[in-house]
N, C-alpha and C positions, 0 to 999 in steps of 0.2 A: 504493500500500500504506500509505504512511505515512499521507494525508490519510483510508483507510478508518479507520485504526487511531485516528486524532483522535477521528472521527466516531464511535464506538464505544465513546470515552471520554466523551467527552459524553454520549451518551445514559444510560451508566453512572452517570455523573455526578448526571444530571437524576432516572434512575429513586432515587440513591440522597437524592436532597434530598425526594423526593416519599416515598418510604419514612420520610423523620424526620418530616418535616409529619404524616403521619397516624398516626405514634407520638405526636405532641404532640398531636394530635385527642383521642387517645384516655385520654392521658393526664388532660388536661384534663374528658374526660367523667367520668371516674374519681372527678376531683377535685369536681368538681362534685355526685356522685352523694352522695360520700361528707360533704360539707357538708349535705347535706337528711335 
């Protein structure tokens, strides 16, 4: 149970650094759009 619950935190984990990465994608395109 416990090592499921690890497990499930990590992926948590991972989904929520992939979730900021492509808020900074997007940000960045923003930024970029809005310099041209």
């Amino acid at each position: 149970l416990l090592f499921k619950h690890q497990k499930n935190t990590s992926l948590a984990a991972r989904r929520d650094v992939q979730l900021k990465q492509s808020i900074e994608n997007c940000a960045q395109l923003i930024g970029r759009f809005n310099y041209q």
